[in-house]
N, C-alpha and C positions, 0 to 999 in steps of 0.2 A: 143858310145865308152867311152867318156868321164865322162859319168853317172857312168857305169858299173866300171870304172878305178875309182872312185869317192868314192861307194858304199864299192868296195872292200876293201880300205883304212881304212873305219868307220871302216868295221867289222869286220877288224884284232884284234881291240881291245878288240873281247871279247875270250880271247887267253886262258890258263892255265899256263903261264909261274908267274916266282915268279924273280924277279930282285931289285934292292938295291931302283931305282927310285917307284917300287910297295909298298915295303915294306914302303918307306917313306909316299906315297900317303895311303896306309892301317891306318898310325900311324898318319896321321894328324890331322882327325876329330877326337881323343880324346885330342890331342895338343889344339884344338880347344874350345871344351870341356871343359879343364883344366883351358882355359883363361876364357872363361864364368863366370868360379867358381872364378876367382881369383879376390882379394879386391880390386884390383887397378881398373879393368873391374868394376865392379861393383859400384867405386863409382864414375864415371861419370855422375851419377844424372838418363840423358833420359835413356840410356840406362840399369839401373838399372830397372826402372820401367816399361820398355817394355820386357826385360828378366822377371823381377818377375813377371807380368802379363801374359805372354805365360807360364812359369812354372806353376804356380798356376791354371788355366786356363786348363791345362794338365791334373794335379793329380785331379782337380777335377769331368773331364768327368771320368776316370779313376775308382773316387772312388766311383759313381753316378750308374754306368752301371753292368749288372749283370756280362756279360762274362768279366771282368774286376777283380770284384770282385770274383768271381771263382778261379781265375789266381792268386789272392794274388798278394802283391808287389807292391802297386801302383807307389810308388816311384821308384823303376825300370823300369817300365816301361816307365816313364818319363824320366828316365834315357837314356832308350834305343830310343826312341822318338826323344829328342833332340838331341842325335849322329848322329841318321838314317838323321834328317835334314842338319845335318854339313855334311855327306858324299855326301849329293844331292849337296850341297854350293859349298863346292869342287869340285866337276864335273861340275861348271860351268864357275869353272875359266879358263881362256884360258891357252892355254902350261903348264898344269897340265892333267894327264890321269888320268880322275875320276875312281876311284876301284870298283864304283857300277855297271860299265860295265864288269865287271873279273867273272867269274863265280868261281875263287877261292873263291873270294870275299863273295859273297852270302852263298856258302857254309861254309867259314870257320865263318863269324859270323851267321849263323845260329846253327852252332854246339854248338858257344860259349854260344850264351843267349840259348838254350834249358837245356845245361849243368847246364848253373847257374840255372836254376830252376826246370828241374825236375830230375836232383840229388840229389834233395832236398828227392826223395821218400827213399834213404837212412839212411834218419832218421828215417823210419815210415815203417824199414823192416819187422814187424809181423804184421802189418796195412795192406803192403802191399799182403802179402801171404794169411790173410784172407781175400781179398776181389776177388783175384783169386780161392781160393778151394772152388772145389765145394761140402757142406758138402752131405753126403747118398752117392757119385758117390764112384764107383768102384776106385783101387788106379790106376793102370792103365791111367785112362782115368783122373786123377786130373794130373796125371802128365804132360799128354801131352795137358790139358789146360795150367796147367804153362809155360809149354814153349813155348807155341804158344804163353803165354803172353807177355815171356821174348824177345821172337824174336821180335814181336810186337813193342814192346820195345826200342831195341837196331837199330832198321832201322827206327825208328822215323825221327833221325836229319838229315837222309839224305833225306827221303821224304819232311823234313822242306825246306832242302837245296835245293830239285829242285823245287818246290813251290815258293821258293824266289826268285829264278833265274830267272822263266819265269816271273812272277809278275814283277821283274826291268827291266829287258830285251824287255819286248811288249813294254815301254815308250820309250826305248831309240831307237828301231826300228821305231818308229813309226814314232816322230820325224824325224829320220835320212830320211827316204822319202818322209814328207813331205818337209824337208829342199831341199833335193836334186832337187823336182820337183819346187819350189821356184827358185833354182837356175839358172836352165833352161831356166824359164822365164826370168829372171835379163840380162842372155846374148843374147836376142835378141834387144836388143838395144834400142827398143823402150820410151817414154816417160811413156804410159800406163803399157810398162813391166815395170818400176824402181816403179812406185805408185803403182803395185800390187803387187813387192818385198816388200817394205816398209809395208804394212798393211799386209800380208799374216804373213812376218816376227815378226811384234809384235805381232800378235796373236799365232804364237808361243812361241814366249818368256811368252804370259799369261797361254798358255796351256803346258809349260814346268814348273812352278809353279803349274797349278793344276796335271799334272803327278803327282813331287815331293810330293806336301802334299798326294795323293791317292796311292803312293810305301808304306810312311810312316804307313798310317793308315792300310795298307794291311800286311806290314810286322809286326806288331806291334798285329795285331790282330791275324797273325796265330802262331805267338808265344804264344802268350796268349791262346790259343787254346789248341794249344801245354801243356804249363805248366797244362790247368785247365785239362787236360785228366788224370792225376797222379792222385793215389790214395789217395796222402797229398796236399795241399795245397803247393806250392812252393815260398818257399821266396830267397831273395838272402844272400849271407852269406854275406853282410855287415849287413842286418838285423840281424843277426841269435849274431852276434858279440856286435850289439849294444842292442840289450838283455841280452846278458851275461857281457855287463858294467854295466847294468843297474840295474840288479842283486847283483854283486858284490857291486856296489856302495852300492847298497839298503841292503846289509849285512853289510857294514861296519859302514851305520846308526846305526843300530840295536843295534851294538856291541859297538859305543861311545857311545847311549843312557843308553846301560845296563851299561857300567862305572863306567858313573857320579854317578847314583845312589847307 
């Protein structure tokens, strides 16, 4: 009874509700994020070099691997790597409700990183259209390729989103049973029950770290999937922006050198 009254408690939390304590726990891990990035963080020495070593370390399986390279973007993806990590951090701190049990959750940044990248095929719309028409075919039947493509498409982010959902969701069930049958033991009082609590329990705690890192590379890899199915290449628009500085800049070269002369 106590199990079952146990059980049910866990699983409340994987609710659809949206409330002010959600939305904080949604916005944390890029709080988090944001500190990473910042100088102050950063110039603690160890922890510089253990950040710069996992980042770098990142971009570089990233830029190494094919379906990576596909996907475009290494640096996003690193991007989104290290967040997905901070959301796991987050769920493990106590009297905090981790977000990666919400299935809003799953869903809504699934939508977000597919968006940022393959909205990207919006720049490569006659790219796109010819690699759906099929040239010789009747018009009829080009059309209702296109839209099979378009539907295709457009119900992407939410196949992402239940994909990511089950993917966080089997770790966090997983756990939660065997913590529960842990439990069980611990209250029979025994001396044998406390030392098979004790070791049962750290090995959860090592395999709630290997969960973690394997949500990460699972979610990471079917975005990427995601992104390399488009018919462009998909980058993020911080990319897309620091191109067009780059550019600029690189004209405004041009135009002091043509000056002087």
């Amino acid at each position: 009874m106590s199990v079952a009254i146990s059980l049910s408690t866990y699983f409340d939390q994987f609710d659809w509700t949206m409330s002010g304590g959600a939305v904080f726990c949604f916005s944390l891990p890029f709080f988090i994020v944001f500190v990473f990035l910042n100088p102050v963080f950063l110039s603690l020495g160890f922890f510089e070099v253990i950040f710069t070593w996992f980042v770098m370390s990142l971009a570089k399986f990233f830029c190494e691997h094919e379906w990576a390279k596909k996907a475009g973007s290494a640096h996003f993806l690193t991007f989104v790597s290290v967040l997905l990590l901070s959301v796991n951090l987050v769920g493990m701190l106590p009297f905090v409700k981790g977000v990666s049990v919400m299935p809003v959750f799953t869903l809504i940044y699934g939508l977000m990183f597919w968006s940022m990248g393959s909205l990207a095929t919006v720049w490569g719309l006659g790219k796109f259209s010819k690699g759906v028409w099929v040239k010789g075919a009747p018009l009829p039947l080009n059309l209702f390729v296109v839209g099979a493509e378009l539907l295709s498409w457009l119900i992407r982010p939410f196949v992402l989103g239940i994909r990511l959902l089950v993917n966080v969701s089997c770790g966090h069930i997983i756990l939660a049973l065997l913590g529960e049958l842990v439990s069980f033991f611990a209250w029979e009082g025994s001396v044998l029950g406390a030392i098979l609590t004790l070791s049962v329990g750290l090995c959860i705690g090592v395999l709630e770290w290997v969960v973690m890192l394997v949500q990460v590379f699972v979610f990471v890899s079917i975005i990427a999937w995601s992104w390399g199915e488009g018919s462009k290449g998909p980058y993020s628009f911080f990319c897309r922006f620091s191109w067009s500085a780059k550019d600029i800049t690189g004209m405004g070269g041009v135009m002091k050198g043509s000056s002087s002369k």
